[in-house]
C-alpha positions as CSV (number, residue, x, y, z in Angstrom):
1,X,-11.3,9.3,-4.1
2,X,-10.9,11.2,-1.3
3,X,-9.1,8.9,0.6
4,X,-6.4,8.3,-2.2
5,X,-6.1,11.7,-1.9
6,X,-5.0,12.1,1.8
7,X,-3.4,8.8,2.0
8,X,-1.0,9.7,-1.0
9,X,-0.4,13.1,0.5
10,X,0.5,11.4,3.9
11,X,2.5,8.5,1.9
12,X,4.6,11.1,-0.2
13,X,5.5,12.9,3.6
14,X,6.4,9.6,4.7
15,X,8.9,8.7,2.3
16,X,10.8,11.6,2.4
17,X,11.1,12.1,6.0
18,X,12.0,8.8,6.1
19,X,14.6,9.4,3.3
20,X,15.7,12.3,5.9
21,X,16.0,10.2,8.6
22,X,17.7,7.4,7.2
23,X,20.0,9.2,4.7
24,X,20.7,12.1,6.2
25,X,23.6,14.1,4.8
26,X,23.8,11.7,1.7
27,X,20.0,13.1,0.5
28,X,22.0,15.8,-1.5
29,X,23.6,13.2,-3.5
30,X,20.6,10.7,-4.1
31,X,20.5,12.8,-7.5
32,X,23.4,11.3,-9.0
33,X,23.6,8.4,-6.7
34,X,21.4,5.8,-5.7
35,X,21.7,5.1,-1.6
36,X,23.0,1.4,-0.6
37,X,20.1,-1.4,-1.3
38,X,20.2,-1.9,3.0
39,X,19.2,2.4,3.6
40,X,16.5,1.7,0.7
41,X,15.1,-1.0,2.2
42,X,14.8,0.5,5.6
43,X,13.9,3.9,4.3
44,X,10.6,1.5,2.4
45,X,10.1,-0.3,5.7
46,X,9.8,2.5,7.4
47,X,7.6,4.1,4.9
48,X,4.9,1.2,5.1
49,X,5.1,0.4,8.4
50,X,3.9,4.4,9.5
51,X,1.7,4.6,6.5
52,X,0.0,1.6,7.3
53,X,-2.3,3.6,10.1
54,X,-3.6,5.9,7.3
55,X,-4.0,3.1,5.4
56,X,-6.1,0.5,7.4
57,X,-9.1,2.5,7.7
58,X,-9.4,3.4,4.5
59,X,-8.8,0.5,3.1
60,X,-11.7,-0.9,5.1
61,X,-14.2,1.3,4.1
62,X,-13.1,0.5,0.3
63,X,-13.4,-3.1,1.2
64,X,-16.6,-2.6,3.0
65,X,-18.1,-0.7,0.2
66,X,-16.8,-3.1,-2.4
67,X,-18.6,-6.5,-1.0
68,X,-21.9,-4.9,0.2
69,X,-24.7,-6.3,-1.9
70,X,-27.9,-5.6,-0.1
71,X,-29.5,-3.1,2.2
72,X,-29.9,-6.2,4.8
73,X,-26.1,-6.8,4.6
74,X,-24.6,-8.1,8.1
75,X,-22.2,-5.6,7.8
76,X,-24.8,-2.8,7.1
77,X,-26.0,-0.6,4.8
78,X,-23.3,2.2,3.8
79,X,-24.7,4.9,1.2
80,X,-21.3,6.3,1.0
81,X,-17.8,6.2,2.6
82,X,-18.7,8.9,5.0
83,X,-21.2,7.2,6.1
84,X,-19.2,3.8,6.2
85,X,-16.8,5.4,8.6
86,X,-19.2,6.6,10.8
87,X,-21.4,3.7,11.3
88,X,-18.4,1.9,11.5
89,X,-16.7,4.1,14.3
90,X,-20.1,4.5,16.3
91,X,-20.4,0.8,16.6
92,X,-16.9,-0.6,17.4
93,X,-14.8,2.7,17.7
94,X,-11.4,3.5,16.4
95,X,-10.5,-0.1,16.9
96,X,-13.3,-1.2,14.3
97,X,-11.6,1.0,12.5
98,X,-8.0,-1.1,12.1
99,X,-9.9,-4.3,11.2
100,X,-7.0,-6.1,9.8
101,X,-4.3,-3.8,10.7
102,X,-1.8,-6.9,11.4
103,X,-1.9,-7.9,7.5
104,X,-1.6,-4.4,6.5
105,X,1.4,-3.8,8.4
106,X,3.1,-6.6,7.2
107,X,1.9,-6.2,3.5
108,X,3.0,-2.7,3.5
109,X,6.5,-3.1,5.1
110,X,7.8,-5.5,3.6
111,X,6.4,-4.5,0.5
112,X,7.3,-0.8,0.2
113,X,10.9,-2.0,0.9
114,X,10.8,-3.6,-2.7
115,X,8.3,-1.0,-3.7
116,X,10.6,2.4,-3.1
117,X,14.1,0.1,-3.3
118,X,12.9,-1.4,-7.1
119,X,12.1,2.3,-8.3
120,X,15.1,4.0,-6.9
121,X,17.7,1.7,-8.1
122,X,16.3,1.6,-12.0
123,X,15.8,5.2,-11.7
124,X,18.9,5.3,-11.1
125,X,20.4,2.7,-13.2
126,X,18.5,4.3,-16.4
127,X,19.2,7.7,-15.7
128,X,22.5,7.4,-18.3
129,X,21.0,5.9,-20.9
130,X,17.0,6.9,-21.2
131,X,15.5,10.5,-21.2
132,X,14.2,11.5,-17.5
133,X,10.4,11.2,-17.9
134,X,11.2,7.3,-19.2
135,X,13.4,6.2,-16.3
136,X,10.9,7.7,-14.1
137,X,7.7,6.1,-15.7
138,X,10.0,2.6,-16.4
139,X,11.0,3.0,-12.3
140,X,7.4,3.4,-11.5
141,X,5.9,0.7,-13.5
142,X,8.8,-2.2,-12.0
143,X,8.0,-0.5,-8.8
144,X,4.7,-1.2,-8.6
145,X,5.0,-4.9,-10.0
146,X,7.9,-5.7,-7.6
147,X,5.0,-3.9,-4.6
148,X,2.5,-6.5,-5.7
149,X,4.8,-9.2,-6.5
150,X,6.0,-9.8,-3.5
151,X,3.2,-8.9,-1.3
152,X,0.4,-10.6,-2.9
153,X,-0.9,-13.6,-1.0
154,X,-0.4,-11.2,2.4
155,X,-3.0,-8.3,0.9
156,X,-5.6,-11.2,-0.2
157,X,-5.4,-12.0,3.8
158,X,-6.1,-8.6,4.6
159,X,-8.7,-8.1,1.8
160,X,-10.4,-11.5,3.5
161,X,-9.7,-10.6,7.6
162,X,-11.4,-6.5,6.4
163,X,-14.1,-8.0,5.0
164,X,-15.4,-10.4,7.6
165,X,-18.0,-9.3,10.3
166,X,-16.8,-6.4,11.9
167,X,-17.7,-7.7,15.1
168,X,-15.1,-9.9,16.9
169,X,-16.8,-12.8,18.2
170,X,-18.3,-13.8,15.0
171,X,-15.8,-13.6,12.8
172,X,-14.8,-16.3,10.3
173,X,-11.2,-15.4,11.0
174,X,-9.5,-15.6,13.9
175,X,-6.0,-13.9,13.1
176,X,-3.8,-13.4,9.9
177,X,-2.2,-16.8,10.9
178,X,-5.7,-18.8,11.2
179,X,-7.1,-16.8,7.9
180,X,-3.9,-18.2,6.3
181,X,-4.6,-21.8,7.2
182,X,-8.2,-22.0,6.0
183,X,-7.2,-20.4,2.6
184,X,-4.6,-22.7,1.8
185,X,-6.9,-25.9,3.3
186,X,-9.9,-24.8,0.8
187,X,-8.0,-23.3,-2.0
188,X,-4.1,-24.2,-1.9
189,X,-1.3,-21.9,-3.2
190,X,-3.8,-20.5,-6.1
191,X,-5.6,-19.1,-3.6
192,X,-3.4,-16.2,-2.7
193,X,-3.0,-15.1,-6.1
194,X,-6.6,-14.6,-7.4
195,X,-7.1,-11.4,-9.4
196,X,-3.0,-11.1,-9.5
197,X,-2.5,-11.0,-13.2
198,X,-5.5,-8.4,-13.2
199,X,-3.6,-6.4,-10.4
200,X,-0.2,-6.1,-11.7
201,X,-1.0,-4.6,-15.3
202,X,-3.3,-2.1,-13.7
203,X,-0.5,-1.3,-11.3
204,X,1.9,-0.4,-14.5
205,X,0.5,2.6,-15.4
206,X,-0.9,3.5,-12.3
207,X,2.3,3.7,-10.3
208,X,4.5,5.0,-13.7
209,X,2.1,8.1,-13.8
210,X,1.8,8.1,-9.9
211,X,6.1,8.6,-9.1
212,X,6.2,10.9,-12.7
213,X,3.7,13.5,-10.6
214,X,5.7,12.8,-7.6
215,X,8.9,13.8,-9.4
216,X,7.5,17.0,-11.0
217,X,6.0,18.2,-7.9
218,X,9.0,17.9,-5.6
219,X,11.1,20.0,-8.8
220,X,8.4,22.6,-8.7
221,X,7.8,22.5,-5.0
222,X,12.0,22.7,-4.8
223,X,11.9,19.5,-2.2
224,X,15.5,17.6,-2.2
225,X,14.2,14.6,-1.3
């Protein structure tokens, strides 16, 4: 929980410095007008590609945590995320920490370009015809479908490469590429979408309620962007 809580703080910074950066003066009018699909997509890009070193590590504890079954796990015995982390950093250091950092920078580049671009542009595209808080939560939901939609198959690498022995050498895979060619030579194509169906209709609500909080707190907060 915790780490939602700091990564969503750090992702929220992210996008709108990013929407400084890449917008500039044109933030003022992103009220009434939606940017050009390019800035979007480099203002998500951007977004992922920063976030994604906030992201890694806590995504691995998560993971971690998730696949541990026994005390006399390989991986080791974590009570707790804290303790995850530490055992974690004492062994292997900050880089056992950004155990499948390659997949997550790719999963989260390319898909918070669809991600951010899908919920600005119906935001904006609804904004005539349906009440606020519907555009918003309507945004959020294709948002977070178009996130998963697209980047799928590259977060079931990076579940698989965060989950594998922590230490190097005995790893089952390699790289993201090698990970990629055993999947698909065991499993196929259905491979990298187990659990999809599952994800996306979680992710509707999730990210409608997650960008409606988002849009209150910037209006009470006074934040342009």
């Amino acid at each position: 929980m915790y780490g939602a809580v700091v990564f969503s703080s750090v992702y929220c910074f992210a996008y709108g410095q990013a929407k400084q950066l890449v917008l500039g003066r044109n933030l003022r009018d992103l009220k009434q007008n939606a940017p050009p699909i390019h800035k979007l997509a480099i203002v998500g890009s951007l977004t992922g590609f920063c976030t994604s070193f906030v992201n890694c590590p806590i995504d691995l504890i998560k993971s971690k945590l998730q696949v541990q079954r026994n005390a006399q796990s390989s991986q080791g015995n974590y009570k707790s995320s804290v303790d995850c982390f530490i055992k974690i950093f004492r062994q292997f250091g900050v880089l056992g920490l950004y155990q499948g950092i390659t997949p997550t920078l790719v999963r989260n580049t390319i898909g918070d370009m669809f991600y951010f671009g899908a919920y600005e542009i119906t935001k904006h595209g609804m904004a005539n015809h349906l009440p606020d808080v519907v555009s918003i939560l309507l945004a959020g939901s294709l948002g977070g479908v178009a996130f998963w939609t697209f980047i799928y198959p590259i977060d079931v690498v990076k579940s698989l490469m965060q989950t594998d022995h922590p230490r190097s050498c005995d790893r089952k895979y390699k790289s993201m590429l090698d990970c990629i060619r055993k999947v698909y030579s065991s499993e196929g194509f259905r491979g990298f979408w187990k659990g999809y169906g599952v994800c996306v209709l979680r992710s509707v609500p999730t990210n409608a309620f997650a960008f409606l909080a988002y849009e209150y707190a910037k209006d009470i907060l006074r934040v342009s962007y």
